[in-house]
C-alpha positions in Angstrom: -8.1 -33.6 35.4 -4.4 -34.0 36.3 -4.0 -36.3 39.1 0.0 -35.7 40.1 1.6 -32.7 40.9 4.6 -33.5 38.7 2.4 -33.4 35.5 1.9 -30.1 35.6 3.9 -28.0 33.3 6.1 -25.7 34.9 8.1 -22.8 32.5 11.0 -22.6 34.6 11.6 -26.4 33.8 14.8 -27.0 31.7 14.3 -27.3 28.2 15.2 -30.9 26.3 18.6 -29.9 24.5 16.7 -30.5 21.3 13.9 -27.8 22.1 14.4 -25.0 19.1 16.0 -26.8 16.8 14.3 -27.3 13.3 13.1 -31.0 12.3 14.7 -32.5 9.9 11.7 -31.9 7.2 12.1 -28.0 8.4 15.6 -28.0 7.2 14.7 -29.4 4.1 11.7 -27.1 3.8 14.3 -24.1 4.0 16.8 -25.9 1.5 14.0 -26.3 -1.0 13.5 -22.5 -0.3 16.9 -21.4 -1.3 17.1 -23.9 -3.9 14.6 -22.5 -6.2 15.5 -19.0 -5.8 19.1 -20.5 -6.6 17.7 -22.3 -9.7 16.3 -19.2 -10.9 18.8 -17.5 -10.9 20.7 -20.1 -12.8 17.9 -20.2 -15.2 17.7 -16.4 -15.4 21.3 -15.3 -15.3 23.2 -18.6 -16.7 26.0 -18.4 -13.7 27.8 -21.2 -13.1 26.3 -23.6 -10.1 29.3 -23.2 -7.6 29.4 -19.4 -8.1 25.8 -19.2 -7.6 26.3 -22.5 -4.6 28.9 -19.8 -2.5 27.1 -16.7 -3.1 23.9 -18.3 -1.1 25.9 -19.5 1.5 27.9 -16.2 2.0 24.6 -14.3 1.9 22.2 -16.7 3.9 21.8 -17.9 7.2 22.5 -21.5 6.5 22.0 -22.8 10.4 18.4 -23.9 10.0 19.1 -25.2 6.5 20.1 -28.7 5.5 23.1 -27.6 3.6 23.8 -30.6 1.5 20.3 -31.1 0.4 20.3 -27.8 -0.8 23.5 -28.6 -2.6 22.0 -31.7 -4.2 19.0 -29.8 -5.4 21.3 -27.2 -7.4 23.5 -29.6 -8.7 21.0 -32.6 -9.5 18.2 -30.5 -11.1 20.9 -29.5 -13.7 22.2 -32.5 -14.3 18.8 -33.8 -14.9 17.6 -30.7 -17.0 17.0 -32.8 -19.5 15.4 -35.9 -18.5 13.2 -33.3 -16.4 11.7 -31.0 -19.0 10.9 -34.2 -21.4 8.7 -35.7 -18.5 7.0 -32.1 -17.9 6.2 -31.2 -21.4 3.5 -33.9 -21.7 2.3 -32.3 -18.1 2.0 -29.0 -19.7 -0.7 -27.1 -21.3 2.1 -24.7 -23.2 5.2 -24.4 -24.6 8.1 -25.1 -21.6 9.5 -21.8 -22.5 6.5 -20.0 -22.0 5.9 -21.3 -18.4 6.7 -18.1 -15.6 10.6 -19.0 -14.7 9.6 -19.0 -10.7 7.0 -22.2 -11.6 9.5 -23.5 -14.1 12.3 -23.6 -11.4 9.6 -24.7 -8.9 8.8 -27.7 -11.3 12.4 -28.8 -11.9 13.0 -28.9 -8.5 9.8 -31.0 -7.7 10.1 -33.7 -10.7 14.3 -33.5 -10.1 12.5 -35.0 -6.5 10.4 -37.3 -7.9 13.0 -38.7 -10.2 15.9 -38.8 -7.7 14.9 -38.7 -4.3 12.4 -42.2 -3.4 13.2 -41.4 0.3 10.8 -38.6 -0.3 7.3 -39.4 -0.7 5.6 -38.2 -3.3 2.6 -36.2 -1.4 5.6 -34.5 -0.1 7.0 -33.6 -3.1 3.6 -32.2 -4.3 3.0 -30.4 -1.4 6.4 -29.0 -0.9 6.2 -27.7 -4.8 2.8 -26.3 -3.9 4.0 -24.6 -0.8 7.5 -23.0 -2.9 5.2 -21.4 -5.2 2.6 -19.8 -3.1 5.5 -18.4 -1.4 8.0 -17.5 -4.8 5.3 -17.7 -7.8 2.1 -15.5 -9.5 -1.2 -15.1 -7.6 -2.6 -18.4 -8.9 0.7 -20.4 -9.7 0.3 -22.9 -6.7 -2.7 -24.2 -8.6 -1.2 -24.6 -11.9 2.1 -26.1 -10.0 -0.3 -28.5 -8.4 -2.0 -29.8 -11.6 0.9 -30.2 -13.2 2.7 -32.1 -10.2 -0.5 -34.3 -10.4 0.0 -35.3 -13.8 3.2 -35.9 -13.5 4.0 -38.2 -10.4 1.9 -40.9 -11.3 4.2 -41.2 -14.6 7.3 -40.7 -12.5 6.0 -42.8 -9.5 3.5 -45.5 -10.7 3.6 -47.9 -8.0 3.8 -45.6 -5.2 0.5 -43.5 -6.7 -1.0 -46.5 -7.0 -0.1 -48.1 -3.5 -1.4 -44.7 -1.9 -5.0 -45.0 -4.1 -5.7 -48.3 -2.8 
């Protein structure tokens, strides 16, 4: 029961000058987005990254995104190609080149996070991979993107698996 009158919620109350704007993790979320549409096109087309970087900016809305991560992402996964497909193949259950490019790019992305970016925690990263292909990848890819992403973090991220299982 609300006790004051100035508790009440009233709709012609001004907004905070935050209200509408995206979190930070929202931003990211959309970065992520772009990113692995931009990596497979990369993987797919073989453009270079900065043609492929100022064609997604000239044909997306980048206001809710967090540009720069974005720009990490398709540089860093890249530059990491090959550290990143050694530590998947031991996650896999095939050949790297027979995985479904959309899952492949989705992958890259996620272990390029799990290698690079300790800021993020790792359920993120899993989750976040999870999410990218139930929205980019095959009917049941999300599940094969999560077992994979499961193997793989506690190899890339020992301690902080292990701190989380305690």
């Amino acid at each position: 029961m609300i006790s004051d009158e100035s508790d009440r919620f009233n709709p012609r109350d001004p907004k905070p000058a935050d209200a509408g704007k995206p979190s930070k993790s929202a931003k990211r979320r959309e970065a992520r987005k772009l990113a692995t549409q931009a990596l497979y096109q990369w993987h797919m087309a073989q453009h270079s990254l900065n043609e492929i970087e100022a064609q997604f900016r000239v044909d997306n809305d980048f206001s809710d995104v967090d540009g720069a991560y974005f720009r990490e992402i398709l540089h860093g996964v890249p530059a990491k190609k090959g550290e990143i497909d050694k530590a998947l193949v031991p996650c896999l259950d095939m050949a790297l080149e027979e995985l479904d490019p959309v899952e492949l790019s989705v992958l890259r992305l996620s272990a390029w996070e799990l290698l690079a970016r300790q800021d993020v925690p790792y359920r993120v990263v899993i989750n976040e991979g999870i999410e990218l292909a139930k929205v980019f990848g095959s009917t049941d890819g999300h599940k094969f993107v999560n077992g994979v992403l499961d193997k793989l973090a506690p190899v890339l991220r020992e301690a902080e698996v292990k701190a989380f299982k305690r």
